[in-house]
N, CA, C and O atoms as a CHARMM CRD file, in Angstrom:
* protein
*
  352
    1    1 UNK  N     50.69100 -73.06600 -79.90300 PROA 1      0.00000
    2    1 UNK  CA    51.88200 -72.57500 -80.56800 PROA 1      0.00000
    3    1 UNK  C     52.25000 -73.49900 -81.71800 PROA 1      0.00000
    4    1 UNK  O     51.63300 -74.56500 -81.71100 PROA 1      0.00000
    5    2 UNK  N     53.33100 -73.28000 -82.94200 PROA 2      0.00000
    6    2 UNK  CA    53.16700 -73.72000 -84.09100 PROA 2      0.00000
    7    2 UNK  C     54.38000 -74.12900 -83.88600 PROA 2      0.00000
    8    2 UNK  O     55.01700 -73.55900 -82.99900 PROA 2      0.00000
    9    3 UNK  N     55.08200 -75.34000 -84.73600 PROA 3      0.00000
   10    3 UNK  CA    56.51900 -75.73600 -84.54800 PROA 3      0.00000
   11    3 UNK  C     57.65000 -75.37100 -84.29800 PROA 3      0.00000
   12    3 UNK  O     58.60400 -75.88300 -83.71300 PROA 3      0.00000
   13    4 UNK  N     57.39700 -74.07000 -84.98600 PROA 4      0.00000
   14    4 UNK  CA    58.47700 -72.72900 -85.02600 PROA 4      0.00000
   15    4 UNK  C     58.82400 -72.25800 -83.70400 PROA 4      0.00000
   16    4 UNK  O     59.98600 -72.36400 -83.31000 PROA 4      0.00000
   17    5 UNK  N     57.81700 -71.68900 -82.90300 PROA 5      0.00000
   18    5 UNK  CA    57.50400 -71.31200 -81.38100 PROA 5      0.00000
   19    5 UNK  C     57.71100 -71.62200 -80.49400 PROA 5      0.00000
   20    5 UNK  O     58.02900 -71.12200 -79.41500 PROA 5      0.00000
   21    6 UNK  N     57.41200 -73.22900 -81.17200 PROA 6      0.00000
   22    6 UNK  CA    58.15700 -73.75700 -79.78400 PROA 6      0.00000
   23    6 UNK  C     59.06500 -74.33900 -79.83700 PROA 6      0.00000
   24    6 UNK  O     59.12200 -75.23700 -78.99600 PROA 6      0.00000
   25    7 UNK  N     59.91500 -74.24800 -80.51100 PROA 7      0.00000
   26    7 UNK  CA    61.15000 -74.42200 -80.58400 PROA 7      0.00000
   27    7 UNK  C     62.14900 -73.33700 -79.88600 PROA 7      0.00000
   28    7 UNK  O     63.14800 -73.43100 -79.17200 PROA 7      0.00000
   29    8 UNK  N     61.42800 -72.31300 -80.41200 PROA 8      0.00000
   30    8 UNK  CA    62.26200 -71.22200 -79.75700 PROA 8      0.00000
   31    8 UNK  C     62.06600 -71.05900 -78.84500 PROA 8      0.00000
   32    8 UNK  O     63.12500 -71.04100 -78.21800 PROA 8      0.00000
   33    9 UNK  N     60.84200 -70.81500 -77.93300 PROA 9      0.00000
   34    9 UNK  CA    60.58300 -70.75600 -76.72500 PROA 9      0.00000
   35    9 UNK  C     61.36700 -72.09700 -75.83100 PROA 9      0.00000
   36    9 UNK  O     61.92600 -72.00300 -74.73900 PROA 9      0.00000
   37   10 UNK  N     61.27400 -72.78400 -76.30200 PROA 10     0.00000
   38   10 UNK  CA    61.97300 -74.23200 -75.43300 PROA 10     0.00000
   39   10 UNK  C     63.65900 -73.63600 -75.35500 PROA 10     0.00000
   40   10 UNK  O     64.05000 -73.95300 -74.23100 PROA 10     0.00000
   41   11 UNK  N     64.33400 -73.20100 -75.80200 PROA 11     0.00000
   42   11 UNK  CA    65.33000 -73.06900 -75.61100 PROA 11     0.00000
   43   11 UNK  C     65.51900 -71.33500 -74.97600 PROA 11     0.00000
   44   11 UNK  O     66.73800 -71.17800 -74.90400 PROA 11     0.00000
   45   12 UNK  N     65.13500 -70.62000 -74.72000 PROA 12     0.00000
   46   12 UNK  CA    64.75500 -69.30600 -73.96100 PROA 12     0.00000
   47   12 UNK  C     65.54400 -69.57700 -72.52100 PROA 12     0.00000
   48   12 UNK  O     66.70800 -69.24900 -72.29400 PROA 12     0.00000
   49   13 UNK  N     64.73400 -70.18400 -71.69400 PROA 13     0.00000
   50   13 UNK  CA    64.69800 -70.58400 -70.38500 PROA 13     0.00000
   51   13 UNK  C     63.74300 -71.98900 -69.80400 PROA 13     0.00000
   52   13 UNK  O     62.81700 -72.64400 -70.28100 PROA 13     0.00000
   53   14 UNK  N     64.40400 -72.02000 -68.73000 PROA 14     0.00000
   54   14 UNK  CA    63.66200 -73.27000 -68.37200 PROA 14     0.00000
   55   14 UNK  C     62.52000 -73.21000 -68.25000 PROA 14     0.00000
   56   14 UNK  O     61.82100 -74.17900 -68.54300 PROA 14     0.00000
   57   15 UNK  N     62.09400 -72.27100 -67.87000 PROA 15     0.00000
   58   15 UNK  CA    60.21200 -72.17200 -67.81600 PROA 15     0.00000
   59   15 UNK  C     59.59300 -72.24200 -69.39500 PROA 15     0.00000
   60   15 UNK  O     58.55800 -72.85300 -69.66200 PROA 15     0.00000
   61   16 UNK  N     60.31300 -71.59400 -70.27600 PROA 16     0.00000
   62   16 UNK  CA    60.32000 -71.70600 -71.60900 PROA 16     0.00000
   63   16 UNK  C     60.48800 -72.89200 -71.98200 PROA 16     0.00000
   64   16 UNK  O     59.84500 -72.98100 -73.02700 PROA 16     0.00000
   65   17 UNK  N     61.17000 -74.28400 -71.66800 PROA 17     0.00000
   66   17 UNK  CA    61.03800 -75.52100 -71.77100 PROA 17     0.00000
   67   17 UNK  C     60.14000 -76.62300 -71.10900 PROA 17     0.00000
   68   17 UNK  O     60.08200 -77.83600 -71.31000 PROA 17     0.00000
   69   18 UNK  N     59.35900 -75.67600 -70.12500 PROA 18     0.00000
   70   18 UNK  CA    58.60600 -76.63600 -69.19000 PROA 18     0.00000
   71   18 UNK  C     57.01200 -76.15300 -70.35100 PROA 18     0.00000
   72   18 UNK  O     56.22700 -77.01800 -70.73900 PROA 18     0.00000
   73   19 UNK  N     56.92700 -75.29600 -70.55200 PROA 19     0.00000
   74   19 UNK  CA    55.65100 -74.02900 -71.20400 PROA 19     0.00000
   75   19 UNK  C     55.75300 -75.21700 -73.01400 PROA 19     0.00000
   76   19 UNK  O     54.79100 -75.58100 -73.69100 PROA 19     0.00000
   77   20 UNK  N     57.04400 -75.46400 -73.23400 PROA 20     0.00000
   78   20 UNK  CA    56.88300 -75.90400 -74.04800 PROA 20     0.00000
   79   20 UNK  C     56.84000 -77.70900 -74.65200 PROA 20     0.00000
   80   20 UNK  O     56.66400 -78.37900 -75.67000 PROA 20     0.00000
   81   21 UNK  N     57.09800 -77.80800 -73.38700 PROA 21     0.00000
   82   21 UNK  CA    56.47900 -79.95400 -73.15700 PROA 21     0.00000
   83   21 UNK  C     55.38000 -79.58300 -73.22100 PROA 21     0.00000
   84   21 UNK  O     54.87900 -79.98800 -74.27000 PROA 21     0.00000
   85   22 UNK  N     54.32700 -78.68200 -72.31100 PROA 22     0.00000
   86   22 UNK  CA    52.96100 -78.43400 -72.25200 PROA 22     0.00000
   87   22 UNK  C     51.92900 -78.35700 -72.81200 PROA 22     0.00000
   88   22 UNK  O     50.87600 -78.98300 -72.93400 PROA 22     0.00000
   89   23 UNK  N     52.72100 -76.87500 -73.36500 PROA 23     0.00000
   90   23 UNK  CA    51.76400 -76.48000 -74.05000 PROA 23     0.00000
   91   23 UNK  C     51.77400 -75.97600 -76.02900 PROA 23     0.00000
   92   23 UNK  O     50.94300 -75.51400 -76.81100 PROA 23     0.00000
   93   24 UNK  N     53.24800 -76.42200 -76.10400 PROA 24     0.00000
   94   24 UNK  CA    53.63300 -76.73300 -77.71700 PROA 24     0.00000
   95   24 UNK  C     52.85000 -77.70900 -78.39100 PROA 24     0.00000
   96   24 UNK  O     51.90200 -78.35400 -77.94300 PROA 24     0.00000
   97   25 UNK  N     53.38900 -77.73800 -79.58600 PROA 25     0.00000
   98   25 UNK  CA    53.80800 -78.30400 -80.44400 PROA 25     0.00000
   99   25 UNK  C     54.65700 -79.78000 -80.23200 PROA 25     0.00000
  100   25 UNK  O     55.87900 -79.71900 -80.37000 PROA 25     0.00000
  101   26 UNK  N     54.15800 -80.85300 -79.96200 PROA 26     0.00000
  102   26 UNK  CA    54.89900 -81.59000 -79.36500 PROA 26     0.00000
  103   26 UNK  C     55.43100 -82.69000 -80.30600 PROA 26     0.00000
  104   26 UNK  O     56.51400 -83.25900 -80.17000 PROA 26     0.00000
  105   27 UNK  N     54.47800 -82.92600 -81.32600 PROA 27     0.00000
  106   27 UNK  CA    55.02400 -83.57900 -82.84700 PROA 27     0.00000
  107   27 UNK  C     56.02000 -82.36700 -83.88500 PROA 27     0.00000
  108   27 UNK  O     56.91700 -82.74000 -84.64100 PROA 27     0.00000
  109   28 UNK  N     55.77200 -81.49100 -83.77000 PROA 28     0.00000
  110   28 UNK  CA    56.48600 -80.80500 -84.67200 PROA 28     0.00000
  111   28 UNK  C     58.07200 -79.68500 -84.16200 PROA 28     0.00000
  112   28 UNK  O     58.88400 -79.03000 -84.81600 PROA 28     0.00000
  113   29 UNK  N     57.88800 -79.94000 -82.80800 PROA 29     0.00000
  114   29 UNK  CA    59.10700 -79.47100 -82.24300 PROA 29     0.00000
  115   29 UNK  C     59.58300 -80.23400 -80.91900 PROA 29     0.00000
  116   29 UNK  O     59.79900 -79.85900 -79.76700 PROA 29     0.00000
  117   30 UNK  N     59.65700 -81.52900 -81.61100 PROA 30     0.00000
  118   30 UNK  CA    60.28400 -82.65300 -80.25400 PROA 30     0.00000
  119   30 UNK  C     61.76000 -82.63900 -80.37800 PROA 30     0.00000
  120   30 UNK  O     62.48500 -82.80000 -79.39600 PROA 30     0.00000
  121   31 UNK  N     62.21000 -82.44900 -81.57100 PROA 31     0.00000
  122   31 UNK  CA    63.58300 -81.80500 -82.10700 PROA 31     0.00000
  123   31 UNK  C     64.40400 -81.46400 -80.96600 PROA 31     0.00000
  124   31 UNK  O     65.17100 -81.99600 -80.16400 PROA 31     0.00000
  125   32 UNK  N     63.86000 -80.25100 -81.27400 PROA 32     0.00000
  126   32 UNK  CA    64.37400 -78.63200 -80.55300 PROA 32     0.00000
  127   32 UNK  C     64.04100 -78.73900 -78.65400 PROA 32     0.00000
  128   32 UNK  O     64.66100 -78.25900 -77.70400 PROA 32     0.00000
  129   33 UNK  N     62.97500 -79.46500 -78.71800 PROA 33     0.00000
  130   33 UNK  CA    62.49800 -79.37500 -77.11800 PROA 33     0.00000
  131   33 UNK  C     63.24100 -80.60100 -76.87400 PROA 33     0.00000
  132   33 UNK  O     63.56900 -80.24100 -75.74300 PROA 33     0.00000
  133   34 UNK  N     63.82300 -81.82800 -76.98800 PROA 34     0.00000
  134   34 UNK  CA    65.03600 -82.54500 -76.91900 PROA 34     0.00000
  135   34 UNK  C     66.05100 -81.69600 -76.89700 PROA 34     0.00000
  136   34 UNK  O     66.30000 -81.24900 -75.77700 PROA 34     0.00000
  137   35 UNK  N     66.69300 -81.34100 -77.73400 PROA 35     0.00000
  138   35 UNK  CA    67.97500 -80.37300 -77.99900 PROA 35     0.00000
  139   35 UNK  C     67.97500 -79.75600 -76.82700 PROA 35     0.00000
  140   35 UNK  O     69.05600 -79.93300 -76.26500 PROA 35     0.00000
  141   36 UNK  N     66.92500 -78.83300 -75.94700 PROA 36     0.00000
  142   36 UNK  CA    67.10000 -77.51900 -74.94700 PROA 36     0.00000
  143   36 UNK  C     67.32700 -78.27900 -74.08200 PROA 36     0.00000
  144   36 UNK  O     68.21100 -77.95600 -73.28900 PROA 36     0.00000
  145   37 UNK  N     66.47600 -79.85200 -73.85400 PROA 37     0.00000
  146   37 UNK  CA    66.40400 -80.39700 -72.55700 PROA 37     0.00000
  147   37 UNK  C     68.11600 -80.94000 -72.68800 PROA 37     0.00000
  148   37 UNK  O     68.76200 -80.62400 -71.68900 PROA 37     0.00000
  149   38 UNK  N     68.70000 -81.48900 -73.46400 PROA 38     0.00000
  150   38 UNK  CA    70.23100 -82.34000 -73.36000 PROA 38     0.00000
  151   38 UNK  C     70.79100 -81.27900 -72.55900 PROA 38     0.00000
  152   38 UNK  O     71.25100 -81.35000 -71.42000 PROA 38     0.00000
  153   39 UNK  N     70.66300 -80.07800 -73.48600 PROA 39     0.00000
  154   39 UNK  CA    72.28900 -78.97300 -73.22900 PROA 39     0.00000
  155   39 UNK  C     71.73700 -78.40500 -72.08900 PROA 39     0.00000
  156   39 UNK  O     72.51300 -77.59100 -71.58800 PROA 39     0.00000
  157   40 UNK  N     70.50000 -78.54800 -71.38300 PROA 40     0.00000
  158   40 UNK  CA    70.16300 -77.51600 -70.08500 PROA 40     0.00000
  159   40 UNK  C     70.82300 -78.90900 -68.92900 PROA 40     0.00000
  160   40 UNK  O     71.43400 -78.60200 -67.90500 PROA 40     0.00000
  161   41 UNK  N     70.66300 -79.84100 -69.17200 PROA 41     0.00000
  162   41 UNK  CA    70.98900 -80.68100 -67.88900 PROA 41     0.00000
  163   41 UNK  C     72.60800 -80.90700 -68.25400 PROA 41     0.00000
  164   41 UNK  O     73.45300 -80.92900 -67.35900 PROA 41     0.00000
  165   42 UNK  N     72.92900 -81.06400 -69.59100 PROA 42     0.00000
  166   42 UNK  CA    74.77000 -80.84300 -69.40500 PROA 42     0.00000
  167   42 UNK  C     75.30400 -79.77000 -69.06900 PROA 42     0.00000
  168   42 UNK  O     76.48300 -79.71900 -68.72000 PROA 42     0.00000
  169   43 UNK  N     74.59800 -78.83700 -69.11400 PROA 43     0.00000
  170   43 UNK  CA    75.10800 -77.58400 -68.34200 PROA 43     0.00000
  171   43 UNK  C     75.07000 -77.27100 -67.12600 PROA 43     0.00000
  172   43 UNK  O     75.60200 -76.31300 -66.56300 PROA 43     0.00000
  173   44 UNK  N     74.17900 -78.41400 -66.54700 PROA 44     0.00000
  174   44 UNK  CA    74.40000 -78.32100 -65.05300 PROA 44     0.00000
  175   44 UNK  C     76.10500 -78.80800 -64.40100 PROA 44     0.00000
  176   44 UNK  O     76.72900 -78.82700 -63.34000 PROA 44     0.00000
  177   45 UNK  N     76.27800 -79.15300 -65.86900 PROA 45     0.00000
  178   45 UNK  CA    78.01700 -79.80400 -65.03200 PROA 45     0.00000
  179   45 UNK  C     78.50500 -78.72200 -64.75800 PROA 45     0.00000
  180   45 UNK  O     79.02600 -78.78500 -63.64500 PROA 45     0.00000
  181   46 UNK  N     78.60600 -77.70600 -65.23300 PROA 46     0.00000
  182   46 UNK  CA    78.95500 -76.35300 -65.61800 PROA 46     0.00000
  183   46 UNK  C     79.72600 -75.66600 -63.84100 PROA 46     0.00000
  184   46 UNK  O     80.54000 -74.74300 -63.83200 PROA 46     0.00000
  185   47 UNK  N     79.26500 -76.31700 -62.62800 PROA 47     0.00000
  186   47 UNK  CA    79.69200 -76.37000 -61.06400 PROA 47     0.00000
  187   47 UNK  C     80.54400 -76.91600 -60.99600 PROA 47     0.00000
  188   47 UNK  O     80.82100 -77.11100 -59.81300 PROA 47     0.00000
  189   48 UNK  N     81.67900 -77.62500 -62.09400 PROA 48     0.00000
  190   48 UNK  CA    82.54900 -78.28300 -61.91000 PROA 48     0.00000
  191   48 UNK  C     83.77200 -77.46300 -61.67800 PROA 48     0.00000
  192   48 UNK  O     84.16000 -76.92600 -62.71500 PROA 48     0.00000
  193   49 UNK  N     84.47200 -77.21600 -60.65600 PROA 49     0.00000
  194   49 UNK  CA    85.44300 -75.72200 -60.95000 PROA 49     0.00000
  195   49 UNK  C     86.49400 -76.49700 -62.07800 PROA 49     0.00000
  196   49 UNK  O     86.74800 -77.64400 -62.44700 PROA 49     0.00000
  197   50 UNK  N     87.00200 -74.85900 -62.41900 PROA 50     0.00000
  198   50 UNK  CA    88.19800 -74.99900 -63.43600 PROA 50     0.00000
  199   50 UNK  C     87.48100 -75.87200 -64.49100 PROA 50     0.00000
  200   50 UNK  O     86.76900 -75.04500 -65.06100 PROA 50     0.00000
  201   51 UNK  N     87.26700 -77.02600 -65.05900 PROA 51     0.00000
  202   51 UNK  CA    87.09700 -77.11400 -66.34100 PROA 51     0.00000
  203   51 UNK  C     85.52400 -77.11700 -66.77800 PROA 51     0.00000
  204   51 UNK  O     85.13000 -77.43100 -67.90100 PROA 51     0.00000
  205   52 UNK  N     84.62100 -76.67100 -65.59000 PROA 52     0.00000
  206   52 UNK  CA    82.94200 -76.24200 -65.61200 PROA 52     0.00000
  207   52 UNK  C     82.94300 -74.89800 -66.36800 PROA 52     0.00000
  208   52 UNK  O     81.93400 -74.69400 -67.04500 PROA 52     0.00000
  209   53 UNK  N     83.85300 -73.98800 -66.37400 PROA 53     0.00000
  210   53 UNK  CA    84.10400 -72.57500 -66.69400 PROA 53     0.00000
  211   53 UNK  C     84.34000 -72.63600 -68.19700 PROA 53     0.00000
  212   53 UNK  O     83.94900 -71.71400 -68.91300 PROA 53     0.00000
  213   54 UNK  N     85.14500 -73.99700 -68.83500 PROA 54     0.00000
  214   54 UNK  CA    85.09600 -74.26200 -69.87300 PROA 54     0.00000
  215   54 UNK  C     83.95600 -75.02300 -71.21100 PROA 54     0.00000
  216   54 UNK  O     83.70900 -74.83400 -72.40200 PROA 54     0.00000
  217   55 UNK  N     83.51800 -75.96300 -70.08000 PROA 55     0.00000
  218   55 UNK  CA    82.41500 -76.56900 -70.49300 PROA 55     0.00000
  219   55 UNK  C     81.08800 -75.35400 -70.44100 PROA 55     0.00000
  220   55 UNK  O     80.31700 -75.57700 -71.37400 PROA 55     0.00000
  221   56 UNK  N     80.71900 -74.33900 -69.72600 PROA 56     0.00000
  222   56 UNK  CA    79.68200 -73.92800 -69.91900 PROA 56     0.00000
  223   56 UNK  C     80.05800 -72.70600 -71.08100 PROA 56     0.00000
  224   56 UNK  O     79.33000 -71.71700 -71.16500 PROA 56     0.00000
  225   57 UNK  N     81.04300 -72.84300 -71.80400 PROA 57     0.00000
  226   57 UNK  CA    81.32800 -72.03700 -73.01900 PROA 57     0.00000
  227   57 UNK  C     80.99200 -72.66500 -74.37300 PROA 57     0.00000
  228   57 UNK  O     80.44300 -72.22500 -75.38300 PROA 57     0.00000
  229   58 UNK  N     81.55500 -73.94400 -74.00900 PROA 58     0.00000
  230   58 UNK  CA    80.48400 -74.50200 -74.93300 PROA 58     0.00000
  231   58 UNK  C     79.82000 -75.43100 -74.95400 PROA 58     0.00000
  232   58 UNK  O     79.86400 -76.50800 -75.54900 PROA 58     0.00000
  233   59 UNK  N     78.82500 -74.73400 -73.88900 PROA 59     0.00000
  234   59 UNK  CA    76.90200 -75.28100 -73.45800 PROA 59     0.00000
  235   59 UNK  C     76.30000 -74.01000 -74.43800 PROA 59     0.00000
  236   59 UNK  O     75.39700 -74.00800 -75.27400 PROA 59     0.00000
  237   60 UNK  N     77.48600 -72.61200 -73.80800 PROA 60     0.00000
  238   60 UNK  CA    76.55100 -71.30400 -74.43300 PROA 60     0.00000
  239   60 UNK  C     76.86300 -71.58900 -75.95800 PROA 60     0.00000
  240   60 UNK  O     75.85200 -71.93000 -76.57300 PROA 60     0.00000
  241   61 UNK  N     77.92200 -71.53700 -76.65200 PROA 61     0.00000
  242   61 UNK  CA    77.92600 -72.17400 -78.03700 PROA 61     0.00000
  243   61 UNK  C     76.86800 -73.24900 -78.70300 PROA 61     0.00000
  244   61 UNK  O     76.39300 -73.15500 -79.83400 PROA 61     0.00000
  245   62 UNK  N     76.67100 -74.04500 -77.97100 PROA 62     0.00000
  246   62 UNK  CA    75.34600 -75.02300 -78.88600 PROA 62     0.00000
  247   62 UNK  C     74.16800 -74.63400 -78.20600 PROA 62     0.00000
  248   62 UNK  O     73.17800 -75.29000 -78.53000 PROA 62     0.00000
  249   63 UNK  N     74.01200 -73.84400 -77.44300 PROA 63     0.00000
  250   63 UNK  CA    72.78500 -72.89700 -77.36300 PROA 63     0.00000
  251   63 UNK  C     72.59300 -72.35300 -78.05900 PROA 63     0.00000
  252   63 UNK  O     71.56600 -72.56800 -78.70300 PROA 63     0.00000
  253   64 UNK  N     73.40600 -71.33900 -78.38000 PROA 64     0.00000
  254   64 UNK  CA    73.11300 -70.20800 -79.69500 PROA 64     0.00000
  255   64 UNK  C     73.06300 -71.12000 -81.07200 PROA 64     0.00000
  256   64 UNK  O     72.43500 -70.59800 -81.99300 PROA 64     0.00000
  257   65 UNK  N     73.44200 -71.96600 -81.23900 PROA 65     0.00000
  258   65 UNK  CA    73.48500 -73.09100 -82.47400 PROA 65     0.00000
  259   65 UNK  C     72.23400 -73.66300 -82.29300 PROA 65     0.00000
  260   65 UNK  O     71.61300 -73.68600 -83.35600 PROA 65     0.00000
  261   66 UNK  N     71.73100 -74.05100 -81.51900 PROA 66     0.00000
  262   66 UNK  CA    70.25700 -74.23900 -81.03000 PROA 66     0.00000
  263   66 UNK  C     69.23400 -73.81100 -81.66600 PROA 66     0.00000
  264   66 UNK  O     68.48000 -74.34000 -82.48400 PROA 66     0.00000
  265   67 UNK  N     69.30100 -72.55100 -81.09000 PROA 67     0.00000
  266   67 UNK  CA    68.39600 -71.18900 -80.77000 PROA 67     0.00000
  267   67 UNK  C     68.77600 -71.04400 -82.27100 PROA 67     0.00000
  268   67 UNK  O     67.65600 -71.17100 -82.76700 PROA 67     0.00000
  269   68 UNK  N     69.62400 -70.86000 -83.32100 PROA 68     0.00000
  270   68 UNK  CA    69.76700 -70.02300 -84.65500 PROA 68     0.00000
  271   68 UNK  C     68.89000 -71.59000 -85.69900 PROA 68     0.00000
  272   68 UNK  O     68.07500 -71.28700 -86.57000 PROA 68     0.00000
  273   69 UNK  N     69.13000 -72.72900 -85.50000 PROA 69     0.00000
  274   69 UNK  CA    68.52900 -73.69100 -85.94400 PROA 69     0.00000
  275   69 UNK  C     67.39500 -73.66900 -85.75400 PROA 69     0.00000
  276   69 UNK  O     66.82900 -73.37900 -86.80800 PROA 69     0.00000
  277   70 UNK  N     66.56100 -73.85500 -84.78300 PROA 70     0.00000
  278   70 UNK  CA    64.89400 -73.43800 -84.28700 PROA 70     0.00000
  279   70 UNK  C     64.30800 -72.06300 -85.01200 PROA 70     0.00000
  280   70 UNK  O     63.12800 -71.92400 -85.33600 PROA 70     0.00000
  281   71 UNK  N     65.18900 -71.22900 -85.17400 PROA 71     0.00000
  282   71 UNK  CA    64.68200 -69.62000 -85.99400 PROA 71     0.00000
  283   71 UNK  C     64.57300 -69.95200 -87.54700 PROA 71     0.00000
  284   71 UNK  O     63.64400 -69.60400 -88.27600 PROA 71     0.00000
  285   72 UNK  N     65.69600 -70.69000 -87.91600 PROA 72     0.00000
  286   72 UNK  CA    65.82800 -71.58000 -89.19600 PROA 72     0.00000
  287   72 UNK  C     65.03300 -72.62600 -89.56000 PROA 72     0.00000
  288   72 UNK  O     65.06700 -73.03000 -90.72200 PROA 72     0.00000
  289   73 UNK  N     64.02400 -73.33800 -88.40200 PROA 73     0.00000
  290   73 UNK  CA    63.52300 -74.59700 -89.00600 PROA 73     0.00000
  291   73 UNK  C     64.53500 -75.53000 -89.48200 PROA 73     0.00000
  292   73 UNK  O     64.64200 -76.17600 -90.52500 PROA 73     0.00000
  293   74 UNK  N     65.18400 -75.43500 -88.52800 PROA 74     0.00000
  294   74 UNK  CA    66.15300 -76.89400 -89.36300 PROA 74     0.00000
  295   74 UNK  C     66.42000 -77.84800 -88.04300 PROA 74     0.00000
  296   74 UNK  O     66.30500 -77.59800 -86.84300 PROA 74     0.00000
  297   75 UNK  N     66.66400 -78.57600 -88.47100 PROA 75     0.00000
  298   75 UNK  CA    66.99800 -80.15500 -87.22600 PROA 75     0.00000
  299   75 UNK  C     68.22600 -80.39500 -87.50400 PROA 75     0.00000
  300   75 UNK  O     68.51000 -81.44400 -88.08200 PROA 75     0.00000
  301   76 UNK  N     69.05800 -79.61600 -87.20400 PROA 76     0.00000
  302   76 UNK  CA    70.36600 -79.87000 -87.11100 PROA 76     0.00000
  303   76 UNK  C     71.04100 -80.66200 -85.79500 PROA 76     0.00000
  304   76 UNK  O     70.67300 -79.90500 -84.89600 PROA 76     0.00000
  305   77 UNK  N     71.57600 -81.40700 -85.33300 PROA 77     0.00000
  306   77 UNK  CA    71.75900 -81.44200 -84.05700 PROA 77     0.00000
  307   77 UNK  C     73.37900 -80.70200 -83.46100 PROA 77     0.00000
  308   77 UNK  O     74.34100 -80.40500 -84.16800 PROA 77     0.00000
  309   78 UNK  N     73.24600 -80.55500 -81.95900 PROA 78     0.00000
  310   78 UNK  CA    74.49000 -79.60800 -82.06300 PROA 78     0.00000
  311   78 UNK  C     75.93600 -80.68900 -81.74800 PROA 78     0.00000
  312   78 UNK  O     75.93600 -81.88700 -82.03200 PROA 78     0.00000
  313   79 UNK  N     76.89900 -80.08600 -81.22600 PROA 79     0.00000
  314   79 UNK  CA    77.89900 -80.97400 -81.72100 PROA 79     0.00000
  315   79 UNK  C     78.25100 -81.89400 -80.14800 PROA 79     0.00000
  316   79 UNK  O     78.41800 -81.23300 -79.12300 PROA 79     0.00000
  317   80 UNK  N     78.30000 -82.81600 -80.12300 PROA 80     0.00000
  318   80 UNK  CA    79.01600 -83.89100 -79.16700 PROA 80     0.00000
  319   80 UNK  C     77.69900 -84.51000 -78.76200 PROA 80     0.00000
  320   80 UNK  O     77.44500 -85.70700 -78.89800 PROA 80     0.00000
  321   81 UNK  N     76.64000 -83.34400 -78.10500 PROA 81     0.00000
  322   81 UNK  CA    75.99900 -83.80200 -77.26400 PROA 81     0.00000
  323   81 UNK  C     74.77200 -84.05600 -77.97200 PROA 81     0.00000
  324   81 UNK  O     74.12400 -84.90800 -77.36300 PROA 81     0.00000
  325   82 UNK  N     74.08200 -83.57800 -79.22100 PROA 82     0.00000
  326   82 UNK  CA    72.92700 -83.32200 -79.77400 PROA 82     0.00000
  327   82 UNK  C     72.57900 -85.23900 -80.09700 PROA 82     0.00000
  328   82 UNK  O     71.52900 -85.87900 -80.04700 PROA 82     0.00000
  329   83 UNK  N     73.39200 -85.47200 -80.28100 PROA 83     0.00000
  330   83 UNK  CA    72.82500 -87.22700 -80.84700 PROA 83     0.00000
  331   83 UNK  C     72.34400 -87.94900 -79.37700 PROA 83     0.00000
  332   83 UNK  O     72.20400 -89.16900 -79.28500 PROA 83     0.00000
  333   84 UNK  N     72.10800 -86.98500 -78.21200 PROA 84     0.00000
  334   84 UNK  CA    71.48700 -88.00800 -77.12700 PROA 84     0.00000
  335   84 UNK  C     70.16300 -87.37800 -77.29800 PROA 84     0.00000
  336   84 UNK  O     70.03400 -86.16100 -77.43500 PROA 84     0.00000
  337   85 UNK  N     68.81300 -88.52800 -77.28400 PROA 85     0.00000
  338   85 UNK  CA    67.55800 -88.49200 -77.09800 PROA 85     0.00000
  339   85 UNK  C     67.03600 -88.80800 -75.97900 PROA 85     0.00000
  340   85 UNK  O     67.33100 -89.93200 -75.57200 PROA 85     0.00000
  341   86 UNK  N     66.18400 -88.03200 -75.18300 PROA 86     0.00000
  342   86 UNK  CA    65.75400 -88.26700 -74.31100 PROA 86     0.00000
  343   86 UNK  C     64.22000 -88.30200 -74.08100 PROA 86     0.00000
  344   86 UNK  O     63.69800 -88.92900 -73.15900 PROA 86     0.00000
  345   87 UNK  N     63.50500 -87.52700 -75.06000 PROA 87     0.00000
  346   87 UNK  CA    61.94400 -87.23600 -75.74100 PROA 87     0.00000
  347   87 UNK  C     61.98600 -88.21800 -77.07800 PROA 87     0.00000
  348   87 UNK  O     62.49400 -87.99000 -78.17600 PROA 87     0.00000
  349   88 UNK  N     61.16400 -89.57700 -76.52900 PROA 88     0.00000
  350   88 UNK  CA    61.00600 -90.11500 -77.89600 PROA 88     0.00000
  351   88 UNK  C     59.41300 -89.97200 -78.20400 PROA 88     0.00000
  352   88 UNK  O     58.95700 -90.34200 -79.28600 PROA 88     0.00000
């Protein structure tokens, strides 16, 4: 898959992020496959009652900011959480 691809695919679903450590693009969409991995494990807070209901509104917000950046080719990062690296 080509940088583009897997970018998008990494942010899809989790199997879509495991498919894409694998079997991507791993110099040209470490970006984006960082980006899916931050906001998929901060969204696990998302079980937190009452303010989890809030937080996973905007997990789905810098998802779609994600997902529209990866379609774009751009390395934008998303907002609060995008400056943590975890794929160096």
């Amino acid at each position: 898959m080509d940088a583009r691809t897997t970018g998008i695919v990494a942010y899809i679903t989790l199997i879509g992020l495991i498919i894409a450590l694998v079997a991507g693009d791993k110099d040209g969409a470490r970006f984006h496959v960082n980006q899916a991995l931050v906001i998929f494990l901060f969204g696990l807070l998302g079980v937190i009652p009452c303010v989890g209901q809030i937080w996973m509104i905007f997990i789905f917000v810098c998802w779609i900011m994600g997902l529209i950046a990866a379609i774009n080719e751009e390395e934008k990062p998303v907002p609060l959480i995008g400056g943590i690296t975890l794929i160096k």
